[in-house]
Structure formats: structure tokens, C-alpha cells
C-alpha positions in Angstrom: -32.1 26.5 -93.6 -31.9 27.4 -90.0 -32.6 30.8 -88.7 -30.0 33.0 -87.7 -31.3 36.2 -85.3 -28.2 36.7 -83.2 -27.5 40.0 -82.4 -31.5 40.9 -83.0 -33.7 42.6 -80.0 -36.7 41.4 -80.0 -39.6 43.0 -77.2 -42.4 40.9 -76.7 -45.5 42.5 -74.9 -47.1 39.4 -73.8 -48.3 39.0 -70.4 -45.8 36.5 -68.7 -48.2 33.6 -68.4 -48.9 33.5 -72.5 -45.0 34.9 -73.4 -42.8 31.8 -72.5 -43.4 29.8 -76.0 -42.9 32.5 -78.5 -39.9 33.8 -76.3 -38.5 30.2 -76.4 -38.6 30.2 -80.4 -36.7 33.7 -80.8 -33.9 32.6 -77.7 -33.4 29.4 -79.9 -32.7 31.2 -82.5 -30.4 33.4 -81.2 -32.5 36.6 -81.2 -32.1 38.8 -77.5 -35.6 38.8 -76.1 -37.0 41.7 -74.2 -39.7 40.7 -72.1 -41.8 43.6 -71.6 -45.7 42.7 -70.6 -48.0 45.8 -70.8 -51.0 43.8 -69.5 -51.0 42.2 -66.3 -54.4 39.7 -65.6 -55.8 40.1 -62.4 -58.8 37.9 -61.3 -62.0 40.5 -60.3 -62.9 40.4 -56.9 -66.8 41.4 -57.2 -67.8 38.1 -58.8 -67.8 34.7 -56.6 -67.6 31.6 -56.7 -71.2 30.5 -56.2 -71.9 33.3 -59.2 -69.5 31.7 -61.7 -71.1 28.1 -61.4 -74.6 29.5 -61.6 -73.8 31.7 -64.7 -72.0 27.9 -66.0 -75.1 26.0 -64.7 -77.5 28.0 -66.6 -76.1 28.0 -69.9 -75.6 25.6 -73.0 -72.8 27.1 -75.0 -69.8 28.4 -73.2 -67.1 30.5 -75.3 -63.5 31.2 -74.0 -62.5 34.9 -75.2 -58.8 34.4 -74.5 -56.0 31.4 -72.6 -56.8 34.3 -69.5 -60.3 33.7 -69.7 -59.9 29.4 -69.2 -56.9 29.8 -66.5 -58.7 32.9 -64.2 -62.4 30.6 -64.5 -60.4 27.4 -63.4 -58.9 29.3 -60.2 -62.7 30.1 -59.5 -64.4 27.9 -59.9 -62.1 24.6 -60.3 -61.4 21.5 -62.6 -63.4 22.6 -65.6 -63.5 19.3 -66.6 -65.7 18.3 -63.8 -67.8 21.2 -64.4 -68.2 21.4 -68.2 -70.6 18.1 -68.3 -73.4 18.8 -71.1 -72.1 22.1 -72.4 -71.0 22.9 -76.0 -67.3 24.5 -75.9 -66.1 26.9 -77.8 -62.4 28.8 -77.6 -62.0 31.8 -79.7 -58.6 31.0 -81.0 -55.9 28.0 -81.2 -54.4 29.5 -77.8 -57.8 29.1 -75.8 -58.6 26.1 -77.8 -55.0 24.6 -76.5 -55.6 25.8 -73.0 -59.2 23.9 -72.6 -57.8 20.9 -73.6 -55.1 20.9 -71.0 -57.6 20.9 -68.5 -59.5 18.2 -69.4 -62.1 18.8 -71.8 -61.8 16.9 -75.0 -64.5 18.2 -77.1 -63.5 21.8 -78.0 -64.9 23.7 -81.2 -62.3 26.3 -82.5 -61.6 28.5 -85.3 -57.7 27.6 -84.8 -55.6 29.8 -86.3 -57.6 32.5 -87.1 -59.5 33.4 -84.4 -61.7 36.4 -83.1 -64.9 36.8 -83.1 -65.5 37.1 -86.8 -64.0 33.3 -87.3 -65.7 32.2 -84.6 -69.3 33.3 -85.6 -68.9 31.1 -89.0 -68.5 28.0 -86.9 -70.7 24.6 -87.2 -73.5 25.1 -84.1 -73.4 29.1 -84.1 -75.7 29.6 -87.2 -79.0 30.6 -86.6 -80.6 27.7 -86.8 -78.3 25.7 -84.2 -78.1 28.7 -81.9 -81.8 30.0 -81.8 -83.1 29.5 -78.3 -79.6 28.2 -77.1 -78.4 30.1 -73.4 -74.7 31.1 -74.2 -72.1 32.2 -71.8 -69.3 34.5 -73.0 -66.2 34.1 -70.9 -63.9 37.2 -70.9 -62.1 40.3 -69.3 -63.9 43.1 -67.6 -64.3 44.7 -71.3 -64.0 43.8 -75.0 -65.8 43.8 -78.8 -69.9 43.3 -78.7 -69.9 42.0 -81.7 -70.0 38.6 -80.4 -72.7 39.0 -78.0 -74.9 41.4 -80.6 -74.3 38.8 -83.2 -75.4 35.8 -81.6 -78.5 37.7 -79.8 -79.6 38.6 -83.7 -79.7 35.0 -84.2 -81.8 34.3 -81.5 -79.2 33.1 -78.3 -79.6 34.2 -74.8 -76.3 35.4 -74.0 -74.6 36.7 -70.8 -71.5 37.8 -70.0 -69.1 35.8 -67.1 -66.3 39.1 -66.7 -63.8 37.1 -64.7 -60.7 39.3 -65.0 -59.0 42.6 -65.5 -56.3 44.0 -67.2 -54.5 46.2 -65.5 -51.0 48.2 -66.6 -48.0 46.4 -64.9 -45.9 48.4 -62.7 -42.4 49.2 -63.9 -39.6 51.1 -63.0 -38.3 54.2 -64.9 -34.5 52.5 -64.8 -35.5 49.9 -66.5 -37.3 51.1 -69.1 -34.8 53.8 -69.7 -32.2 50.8 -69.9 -34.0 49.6 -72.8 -34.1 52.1 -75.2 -31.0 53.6 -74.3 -29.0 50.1 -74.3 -31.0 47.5 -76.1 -33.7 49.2 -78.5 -35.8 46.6 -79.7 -35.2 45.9 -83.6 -38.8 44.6 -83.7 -41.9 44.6 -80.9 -44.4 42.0 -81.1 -47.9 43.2 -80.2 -50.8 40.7 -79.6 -53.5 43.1 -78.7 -55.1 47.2 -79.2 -54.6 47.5 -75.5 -50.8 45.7 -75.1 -50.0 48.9 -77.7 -51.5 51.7 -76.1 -50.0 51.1 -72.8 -46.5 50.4 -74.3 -47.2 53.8 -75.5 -47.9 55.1 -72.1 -45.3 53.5 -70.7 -42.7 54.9 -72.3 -41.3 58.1 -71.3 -42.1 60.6 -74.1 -38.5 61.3 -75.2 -38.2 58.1 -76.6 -41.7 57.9 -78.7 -39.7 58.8 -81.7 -37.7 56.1 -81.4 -40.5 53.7 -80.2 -42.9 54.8 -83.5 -40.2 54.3 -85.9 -39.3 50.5 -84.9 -40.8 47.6 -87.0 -43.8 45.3 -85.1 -45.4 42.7 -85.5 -49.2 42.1 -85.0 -51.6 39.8 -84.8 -54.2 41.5 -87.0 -55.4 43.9 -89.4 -57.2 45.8 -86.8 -53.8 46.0 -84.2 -51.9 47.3 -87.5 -55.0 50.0 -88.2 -54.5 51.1 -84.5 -50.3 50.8 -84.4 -50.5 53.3 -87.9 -53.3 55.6 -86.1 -51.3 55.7 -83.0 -48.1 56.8 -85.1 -46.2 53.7 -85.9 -44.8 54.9 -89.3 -42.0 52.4 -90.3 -42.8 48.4 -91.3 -46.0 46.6 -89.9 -46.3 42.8 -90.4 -49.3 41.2 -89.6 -48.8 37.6 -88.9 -50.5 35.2 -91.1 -52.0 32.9 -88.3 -52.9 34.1 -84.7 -50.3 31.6 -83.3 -47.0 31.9 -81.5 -45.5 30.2 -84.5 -47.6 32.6 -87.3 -45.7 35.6 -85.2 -42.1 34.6 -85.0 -42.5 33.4 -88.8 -43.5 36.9 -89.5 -41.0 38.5 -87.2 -38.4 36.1 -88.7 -39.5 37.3 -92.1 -38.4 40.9 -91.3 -35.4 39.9 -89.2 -33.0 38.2 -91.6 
């Protein structure tokens, strides 16, 4: 049966670069999509070149935190193909996992659809015995969740951080917001990440919180629901049942119709 989501506002909080397949799916549908990125992915200037292919020299495992994490290290440091030679890969989630293979390196391990660190840390070659000794380099933003790092450490890795980006809060005018929820209030907003929410919060004006924690959203995960509730979100929370685009508009569909 096809899906029907005319006359439905949908707000996506994406940043731009990771928005345009899950927008696709709603606009075919017929849903009215508001794209509305609260993180915006700059590369960090205090880390080099030179620094990023020691840091990728020196290591044995390499793990991609996020699709920012594989497109900022490739504008560093270049074709990752040519420079992933001898390292184990690892991608945190189907989206990472999806953007290492596009440039060029086959042999990816991945959670898929579940992703985060907790998924990740079960995989084949992380265990203790496969890991002990290993040198691992965590690629990622400027911050994030240890437990990654403290997990793999207990089992006996060598693990340093490659921070290769920021996230920073995009600027955005007060007309526009304004526009939206006093024209085009989203029916549902789909949130990806803790920090997408809490600068949606603070960038909307406060005389419209009331209407921005009563609408319905979508997550990603149990934790981004736990933090939407504790923030004040009070009416319905779906948490998608894969970490996908397609695990998000099923769920946003699901409420929808």
C-alpha cells in the first residue's frame, strides 16, 4: 500500500550533507519537508595534515564515529583508500559503514543497523583477546561518549583520539524561524542526535517552546528519547527501530498516517 503524507510537515534536523536521502523518502511521499539542520560540521583548524597521517600510520584499527568523521578525514588527509593499506576498519553504524565504502575501501566491519558504541564493542576482532596489544585510532568530533575508548583500553588496546571536526550551531535568521512555527509547524521533527535537540531548543525563540515540546519526534535511540522527555518533550516519542534513514521515516510514517 503506498504511503500517503500529503499535507504532513515534517522538520528534519540533519546537517545538510547527511539530510538529502531521508528528505527524498518523505518528498516522495508527499510529506512537506522542513529542512532545519541544528549542527553544522566544520573541519578543526589546530590539527594538520602531517598529524592526521601520523596518528593513521601508527595505528592498527581505525574506527569511524560518524559519515562526518570519513568525509572531514578524506578532505585532510586524501583518498582513504590509498591510505588505509594494512589497517582493520571499523564504522560505527550503516551510515559510516556506507560512506567508507564509497571511497574505496572494501573491507569494512560494521554493526549496521544498530550502531553506537555499545554494538560496536560486541563485534568479531574487538574482544579482548583480538584487541589486547592492538594500537586503535578513534576517528570523531571535537567531543563525544568515552565509553569506547575506556572500554577498549580495559581490554588491553592502545587507543588515541584523531578529533577532526566540530560542531558548531548553524546560523539562522529570526524570520525564518518565526515563519515556521507560525506558518508551517512541523507535525513531527526528526532528531538524530542529544546535541541536534538541545540546539533546536536554543534556537527557538522561547514563545514558541510550548508548541515545539508538545510536537511528536522521532529518534534514533533510547538515549535521544531519555534526553527529548528530560528536556520537556511531553507528547509521542518514537524511537526508530534501525539507526537508518529508512528505520526513521518507517517510524515517522508509522505516526503520520
Amino acid at each position: 500500500m503506498a504511503v500517503n503524507l500529503i499535507g504532513k510537515n515534517i522538520m528534519v534536523l540533519r546537517p545538510i550533507q547527511q539530510s538529502e536521502g531521508l528528505c527524498r523518502r518523505f518528498i516522495e511521499a508527499g510529506g512537506n519537508v522542513t529542512r532545519f539542520p541544528t549542527i553544522e560540521i566544520q573541519p578543526l583548524d589546530d590539527i594538520s595534515t602531517d598529524e592526521i597521517k601520523d596518528l593513521i600510520e601508527w595505528s592498527d584499527v581505525i574506527i569511524f564515529i560518524s559519515r562526518n568523521a570519513v568525509r572531514v578525514l578524506e578532505e585532510l588527509a586524501g583518498s582513504l583508500q590509498a591510505i588505509m593499506d594494512n589497517k582493520t576498519v571499523y564504522a560505527a553504524g550503516s551510515g559510516s559503514e556506507e560512506e567508507v565504502r564509497s571511497s574505496g575501501v572494501v573491507e569494512v566491519i560494521s554493526p549496521g543497523a544498530r550502531s553506537g558504541s555499545e554494538a560496536l564493542l560486541q563485534m568479531m576482532g574487538l574482544e579482548s583477546e583480538a584487541i589486547l596489544g592492538k594500537k586503535v585510532l578513534i576517528v570523531r568530533g571535537d567531543y563525544g561518549r568515552e565509553l569506547l575508548k575506556q572500554e577498549l583500553e580495559s581490554r588491553g588496546a592502545l587507543v588515541k583520539y584523531a578529533d577532526i571536526y566540530t560542531r558548531v550551531i548553524p546560523k539562522v535568521t529570526t524570520e525564518r524561524v518565526e515563519n515556521i512555527w507560525q506558518h508551517n509547524s512541523p507535525d513531527i521533527i526528526v532528531v538524530t542526535s542529544n546535541q541536534g535537540l538541545f540546539n533546536l531548543i536554543k534556537m527557538t525563540p522561547d514563545i514558541y517552546h510550548d508548541r515545539l515540546f508538545a510536537t511528536d519526534i522521532v529518534t534514533m535511540s533510547k538515549r535521544i528519547s531519555d534526553a527529548a522527555i528530560k528536556e520537556g518533550f511531553h507528547n509521542k516519542i518514537a524511537v526508530a527501530e534501525s539507526q537508518t534513514d529508512q528505520g526513521l521515516y518507517d517510524a515517522a510514517v508509522n505516526y503520520l498516517e
